[in-house]
C-alpha positions as CSV (number, residue, x, y, z in Angstrom):
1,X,-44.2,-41.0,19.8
2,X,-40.8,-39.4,19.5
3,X,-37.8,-39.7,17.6
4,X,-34.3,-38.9,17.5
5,X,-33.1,-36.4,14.9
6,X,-29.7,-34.7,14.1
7,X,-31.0,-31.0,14.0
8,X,-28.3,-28.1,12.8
9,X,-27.8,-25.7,15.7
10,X,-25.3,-23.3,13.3
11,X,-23.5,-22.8,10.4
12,X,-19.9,-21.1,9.2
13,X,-17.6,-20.8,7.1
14,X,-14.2,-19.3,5.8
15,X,-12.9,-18.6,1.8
16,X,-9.0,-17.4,1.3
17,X,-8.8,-13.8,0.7
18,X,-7.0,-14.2,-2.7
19,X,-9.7,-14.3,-5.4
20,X,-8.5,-15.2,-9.1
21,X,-10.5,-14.1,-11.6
22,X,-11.2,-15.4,-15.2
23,X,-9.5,-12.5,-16.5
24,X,-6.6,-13.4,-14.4
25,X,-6.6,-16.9,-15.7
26,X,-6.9,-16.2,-19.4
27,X,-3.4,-14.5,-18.7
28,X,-2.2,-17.8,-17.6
29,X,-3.6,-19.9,-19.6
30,X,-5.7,-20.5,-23.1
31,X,-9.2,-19.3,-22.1
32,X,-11.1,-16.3,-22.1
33,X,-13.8,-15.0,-19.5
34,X,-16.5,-16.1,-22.2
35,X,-15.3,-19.3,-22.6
36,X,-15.5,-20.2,-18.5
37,X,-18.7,-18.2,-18.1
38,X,-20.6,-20.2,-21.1
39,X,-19.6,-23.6,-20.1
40,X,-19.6,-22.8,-15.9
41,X,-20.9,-20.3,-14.9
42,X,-18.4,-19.5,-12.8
43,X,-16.9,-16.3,-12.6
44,X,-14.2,-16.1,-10.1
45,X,-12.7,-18.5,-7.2
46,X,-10.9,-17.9,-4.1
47,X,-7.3,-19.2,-3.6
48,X,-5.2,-20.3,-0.7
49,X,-2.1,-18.6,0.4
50,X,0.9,-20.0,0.4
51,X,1.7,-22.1,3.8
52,X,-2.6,-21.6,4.3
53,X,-3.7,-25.4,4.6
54,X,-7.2,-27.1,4.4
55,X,-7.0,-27.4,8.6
56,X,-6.1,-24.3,9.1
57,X,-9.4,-22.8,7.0
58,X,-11.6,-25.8,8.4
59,X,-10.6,-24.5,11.9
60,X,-11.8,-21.1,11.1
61,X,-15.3,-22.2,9.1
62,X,-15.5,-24.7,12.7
63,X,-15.3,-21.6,14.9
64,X,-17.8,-19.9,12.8
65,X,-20.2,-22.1,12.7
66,X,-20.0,-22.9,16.5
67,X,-20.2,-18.8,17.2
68,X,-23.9,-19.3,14.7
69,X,-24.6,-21.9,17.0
70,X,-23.8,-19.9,20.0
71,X,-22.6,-23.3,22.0
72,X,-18.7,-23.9,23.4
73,X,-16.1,-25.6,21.6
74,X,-15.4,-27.9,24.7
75,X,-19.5,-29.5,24.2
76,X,-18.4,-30.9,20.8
77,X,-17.6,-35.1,21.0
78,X,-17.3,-35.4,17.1
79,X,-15.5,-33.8,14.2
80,X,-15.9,-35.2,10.5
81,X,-13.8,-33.0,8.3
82,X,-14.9,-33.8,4.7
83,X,-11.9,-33.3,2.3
84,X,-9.5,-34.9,-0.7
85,X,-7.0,-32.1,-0.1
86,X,-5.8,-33.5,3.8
87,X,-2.7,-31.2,5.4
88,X,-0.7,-34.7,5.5
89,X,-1.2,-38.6,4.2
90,X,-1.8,-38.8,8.0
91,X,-2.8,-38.1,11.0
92,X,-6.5,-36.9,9.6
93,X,-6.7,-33.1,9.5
94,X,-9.5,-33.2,11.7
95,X,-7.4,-33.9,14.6
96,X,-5.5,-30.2,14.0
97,X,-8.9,-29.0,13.7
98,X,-10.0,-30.6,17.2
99,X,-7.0,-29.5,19.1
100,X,-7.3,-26.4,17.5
101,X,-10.5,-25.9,19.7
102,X,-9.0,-27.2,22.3
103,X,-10.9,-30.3,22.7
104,X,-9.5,-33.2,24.2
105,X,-12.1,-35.7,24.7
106,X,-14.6,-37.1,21.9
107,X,-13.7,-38.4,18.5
108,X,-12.4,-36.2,15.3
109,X,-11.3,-38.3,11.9
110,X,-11.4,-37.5,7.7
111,X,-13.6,-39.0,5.4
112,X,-12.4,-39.0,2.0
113,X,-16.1,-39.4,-0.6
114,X,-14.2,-36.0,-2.8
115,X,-17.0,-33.9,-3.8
116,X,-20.1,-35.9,-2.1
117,X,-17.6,-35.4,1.2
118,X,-20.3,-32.9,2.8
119,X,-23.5,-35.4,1.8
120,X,-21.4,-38.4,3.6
121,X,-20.3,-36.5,6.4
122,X,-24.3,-35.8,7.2
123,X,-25.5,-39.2,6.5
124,X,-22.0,-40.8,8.5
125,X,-22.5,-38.8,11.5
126,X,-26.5,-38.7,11.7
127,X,-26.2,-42.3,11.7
128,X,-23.5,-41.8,15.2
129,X,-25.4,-39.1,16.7
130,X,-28.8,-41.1,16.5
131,X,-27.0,-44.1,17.8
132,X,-26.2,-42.4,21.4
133,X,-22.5,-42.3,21.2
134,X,-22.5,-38.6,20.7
135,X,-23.9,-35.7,21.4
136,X,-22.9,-33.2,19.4
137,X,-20.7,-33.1,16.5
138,X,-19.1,-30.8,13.8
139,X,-19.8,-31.4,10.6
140,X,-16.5,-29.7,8.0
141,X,-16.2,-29.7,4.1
142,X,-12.8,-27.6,3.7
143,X,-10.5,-28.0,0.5
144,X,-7.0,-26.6,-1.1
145,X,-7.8,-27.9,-4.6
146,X,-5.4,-25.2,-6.2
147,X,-2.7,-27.5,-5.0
148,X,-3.5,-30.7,-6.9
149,X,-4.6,-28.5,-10.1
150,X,-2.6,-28.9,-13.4
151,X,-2.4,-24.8,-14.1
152,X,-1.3,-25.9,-17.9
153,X,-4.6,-27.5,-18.2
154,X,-7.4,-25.3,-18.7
155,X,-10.6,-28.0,-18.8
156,X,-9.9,-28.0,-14.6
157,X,-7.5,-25.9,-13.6
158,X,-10.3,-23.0,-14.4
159,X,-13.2,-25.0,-12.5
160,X,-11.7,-25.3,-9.0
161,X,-11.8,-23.5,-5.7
162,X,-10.6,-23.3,-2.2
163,X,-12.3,-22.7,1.0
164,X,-14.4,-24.3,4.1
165,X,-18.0,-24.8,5.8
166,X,-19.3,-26.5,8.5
167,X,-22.3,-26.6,10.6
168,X,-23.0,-28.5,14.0
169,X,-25.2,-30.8,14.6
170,X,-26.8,-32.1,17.9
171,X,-29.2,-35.0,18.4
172,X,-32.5,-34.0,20.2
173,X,-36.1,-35.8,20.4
174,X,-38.5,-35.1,17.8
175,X,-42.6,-35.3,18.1
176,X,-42.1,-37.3,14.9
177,X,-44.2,-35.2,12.9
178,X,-43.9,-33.6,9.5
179,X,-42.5,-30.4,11.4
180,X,-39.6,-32.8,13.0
181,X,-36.8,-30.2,13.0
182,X,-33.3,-32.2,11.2
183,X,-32.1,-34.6,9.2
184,X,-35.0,-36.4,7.4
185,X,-33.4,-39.3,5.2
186,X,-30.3,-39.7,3.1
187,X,-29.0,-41.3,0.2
188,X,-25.7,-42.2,-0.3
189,X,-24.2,-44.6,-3.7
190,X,-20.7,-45.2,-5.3
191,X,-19.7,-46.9,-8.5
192,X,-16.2,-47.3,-8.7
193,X,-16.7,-48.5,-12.8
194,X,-16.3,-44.6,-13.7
195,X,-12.9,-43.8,-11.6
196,X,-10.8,-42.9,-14.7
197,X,-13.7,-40.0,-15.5
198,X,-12.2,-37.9,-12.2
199,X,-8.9,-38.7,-10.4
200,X,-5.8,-37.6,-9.5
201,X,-3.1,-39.0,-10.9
202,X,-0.9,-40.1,-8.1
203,X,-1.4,-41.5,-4.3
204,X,1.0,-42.8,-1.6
205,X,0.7,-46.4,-2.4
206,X,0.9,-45.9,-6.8
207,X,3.1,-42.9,-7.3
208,X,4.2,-41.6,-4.2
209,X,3.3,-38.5,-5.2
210,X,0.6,-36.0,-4.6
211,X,-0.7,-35.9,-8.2
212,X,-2.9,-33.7,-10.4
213,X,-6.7,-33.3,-11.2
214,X,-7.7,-35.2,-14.3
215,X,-11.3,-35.3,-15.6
216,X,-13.0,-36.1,-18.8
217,X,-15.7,-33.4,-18.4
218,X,-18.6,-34.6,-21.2
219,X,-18.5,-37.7,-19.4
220,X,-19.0,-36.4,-16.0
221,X,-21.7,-33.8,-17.4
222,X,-23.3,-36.8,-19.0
223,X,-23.4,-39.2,-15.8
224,X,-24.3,-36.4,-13.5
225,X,-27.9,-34.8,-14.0
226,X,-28.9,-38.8,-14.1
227,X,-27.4,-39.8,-10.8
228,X,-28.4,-36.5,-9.2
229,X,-32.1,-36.7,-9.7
230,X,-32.6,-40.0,-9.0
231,X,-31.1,-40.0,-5.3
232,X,-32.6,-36.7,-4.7
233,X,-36.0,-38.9,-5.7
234,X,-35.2,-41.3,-3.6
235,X,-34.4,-39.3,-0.6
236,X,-37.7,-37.7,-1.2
237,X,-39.3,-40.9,-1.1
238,X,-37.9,-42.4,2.3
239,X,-39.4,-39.0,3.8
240,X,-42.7,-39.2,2.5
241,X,-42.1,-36.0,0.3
242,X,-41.9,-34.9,-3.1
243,X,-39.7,-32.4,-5.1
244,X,-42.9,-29.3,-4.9
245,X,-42.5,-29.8,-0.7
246,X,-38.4,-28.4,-1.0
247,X,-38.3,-24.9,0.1
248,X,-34.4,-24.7,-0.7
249,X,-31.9,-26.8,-2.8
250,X,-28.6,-27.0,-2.5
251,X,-26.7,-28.5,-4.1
252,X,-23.0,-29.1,-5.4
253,X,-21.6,-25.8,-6.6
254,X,-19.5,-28.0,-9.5
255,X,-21.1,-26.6,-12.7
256,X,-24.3,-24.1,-13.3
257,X,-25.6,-25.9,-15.8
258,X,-25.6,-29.2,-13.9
259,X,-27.4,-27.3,-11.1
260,X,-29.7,-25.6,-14.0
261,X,-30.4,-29.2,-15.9
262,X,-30.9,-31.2,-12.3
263,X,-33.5,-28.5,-10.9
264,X,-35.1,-28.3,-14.4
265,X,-35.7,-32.6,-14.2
266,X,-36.7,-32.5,-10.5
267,X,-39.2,-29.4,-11.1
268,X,-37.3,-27.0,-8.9
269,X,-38.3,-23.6,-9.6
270,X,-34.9,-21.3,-10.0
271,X,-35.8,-19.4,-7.4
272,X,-35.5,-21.9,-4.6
273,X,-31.9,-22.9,-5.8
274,X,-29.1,-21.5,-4.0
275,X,-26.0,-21.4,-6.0
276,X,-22.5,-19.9,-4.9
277,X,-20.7,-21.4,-8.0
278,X,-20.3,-17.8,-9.9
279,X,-18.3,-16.6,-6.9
280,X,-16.8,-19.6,-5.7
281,X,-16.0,-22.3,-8.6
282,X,-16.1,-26.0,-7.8
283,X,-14.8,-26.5,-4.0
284,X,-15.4,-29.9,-3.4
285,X,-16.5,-31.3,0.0
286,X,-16.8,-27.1,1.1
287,X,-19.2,-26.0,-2.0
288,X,-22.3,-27.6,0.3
289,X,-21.7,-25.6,3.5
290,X,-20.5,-22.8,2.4
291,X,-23.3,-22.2,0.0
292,X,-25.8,-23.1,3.1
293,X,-23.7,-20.4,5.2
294,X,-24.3,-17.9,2.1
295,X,-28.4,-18.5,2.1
296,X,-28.3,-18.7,5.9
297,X,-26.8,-15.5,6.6
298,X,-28.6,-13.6,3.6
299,X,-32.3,-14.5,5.2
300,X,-33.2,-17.0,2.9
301,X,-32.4,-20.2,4.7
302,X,-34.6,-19.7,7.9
303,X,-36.0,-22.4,10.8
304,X,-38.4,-24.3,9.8
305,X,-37.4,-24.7,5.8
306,X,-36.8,-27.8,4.3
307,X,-33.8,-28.2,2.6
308,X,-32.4,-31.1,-0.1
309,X,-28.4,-31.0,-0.4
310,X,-27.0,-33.0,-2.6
311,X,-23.7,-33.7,-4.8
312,X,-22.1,-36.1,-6.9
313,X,-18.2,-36.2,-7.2
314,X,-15.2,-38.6,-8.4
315,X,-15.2,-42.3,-7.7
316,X,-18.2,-41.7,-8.4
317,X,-19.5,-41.3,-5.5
318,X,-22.9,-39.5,-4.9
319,X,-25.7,-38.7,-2.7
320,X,-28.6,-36.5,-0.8
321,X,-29.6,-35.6,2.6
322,X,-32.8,-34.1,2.9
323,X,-33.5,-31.9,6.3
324,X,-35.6,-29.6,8.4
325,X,-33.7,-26.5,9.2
């Protein structure tokens, strides 16, 4: 008996050539390499330039991903661009991104989940592709975070990152075995009780204003290694697999010691996480992708492996999608 699964033909993606290091920051504001390292992990982020937008890089991680691929722009129906950090309040960025390419037929919107973006772009258009209105569809996380960043405050202005990733997905038949190439199950939840522990202050309809970052970090920290392992379980469970079957995890690039304290619960050795965080910082809807492009392209990620991406991010909002590269 066969089934329909959304199977990854490719992956890409694109990081601004700026990089700002924590030694650049401590210049700019009261903190110290030490002090990011200890509590992050991170070590350095890429930054937009000025008049660089979050199309403009999802356009370039798109192209990349649809080279990996190896298919033409023109066979894409779908474009979900992941993203909190859109060019305008409207149209949706991924309309720049789709005539971009050059495509004029098909379907291209936003969807706003902040950092779970990538996990509910999956599930969102799995769910599409399996239903037969598409074919084949690009999948984009891409983010200009440095522009809703208070740079006075250094609990977030020193955790954030820009850049973009996608991957394209096409919907093929399956001998519904456990070798089924794509996406297996997903798990997506949202509590809107904890907005106040990551916003931004300002919004069209409140403020009229773009706004800045605002997060009350022990509180996220404390909510997040909870919520993470239980959707990863559950994902795990709809598939009829457990944690010891994962060949790679990847997850949110937000904080190393959330990926460290998740993997440690779940039983993940350290060796099958991929992490892209010390490099990258915290970029959102694009931490997912790009990470997969990084393990891809170094030989790690390879046809065949099964892979468990997940992330959690402000709302809350968080989720899993566990597939068969």
């Amino acid at each position: 008996m066969t089934v329909t699964r959304s199977v990854v033909l490719g992956c890409g993606s694109y990081l601004p050539s700026r990089v700002l290091t924590n030694s650049e920051l401590s210049k700019m504001v009261d903190t110290s390499d030490e002090w990011i390292r200890q509590r992050t992990g991170i070590r350095e982020r890429h930054i937009a330039a000025e008049g660089e937008t979050t199309s403009e890089m999802a356009l370039k991680a798109a192209r990349a991903a649809l080279a990996a691929a190896g298919i033409d722009a023109q066979s894409i129906d779908l474009i979900v661009l992941a993203t909190s950090t859109p060019d305008n309040t409207f149209p949706a960025s991924a309309v720049s991104v789709q005539a971009g390419l050059g495509i004029t037929h098909g379907a291209a919107f936003d969807l706003q989940a902040v950092c779970s973006g990538f996990v509910f772009g999956l599930a969102t258009v799995d769910g599409l592709l399996k239903s037969g209105a598409f074919k084949r569809a690009l999948v984009i996380g891409s983010e200009t975070f440095s522009r809703i960043l208070d740079w006075n405050d250094r609990a977030t202005c020193v955790l954030f990152g820009d850049g973009a990733g996608a991957v394209v997905l096409e919907v093929r038949s399956e001998p519904g075995t456990r070798e089924d190439r794509g996406i297996l199950s997903a798990s997506l939840r949202s509590d809107g009780r904890h907005k106040s522990k990551l916003y931004v202050d300002g919004g069209p309809s409140s403020t009229q204003t773009v706004g800045h970052l605002r997060m009350e970090g022990r509180a996220v920290f404390k909510h997040a290694v909870v919520m993470i392992t239980d959707v990863i379980e559950d994902t795990l469970k709809a598939a009829g697999y457990t944690a010891a079957d994962i060949d790679w995890f990847v997850p949110h690039q937000a904080n190393q010691r959330i990926i460290d304290d998740s993997a440690k619960k779940l039983g993940i050795p350290p060796d099958k996480v991929i992490t892209t965080v010390a490099k990258h910082g915290n970029t959102s809807a694009a931490s997912i992708p790009l990470a997969l492009t990084c393990a891809v392209a170094d030989g790690r990620i390879n046809r065949g492996d099964l892979v468990m991406m997940e992330a959690m991010g402000g709302g809350f909002t968080w989720g899993a999608v566990l597939a068969r590269w």
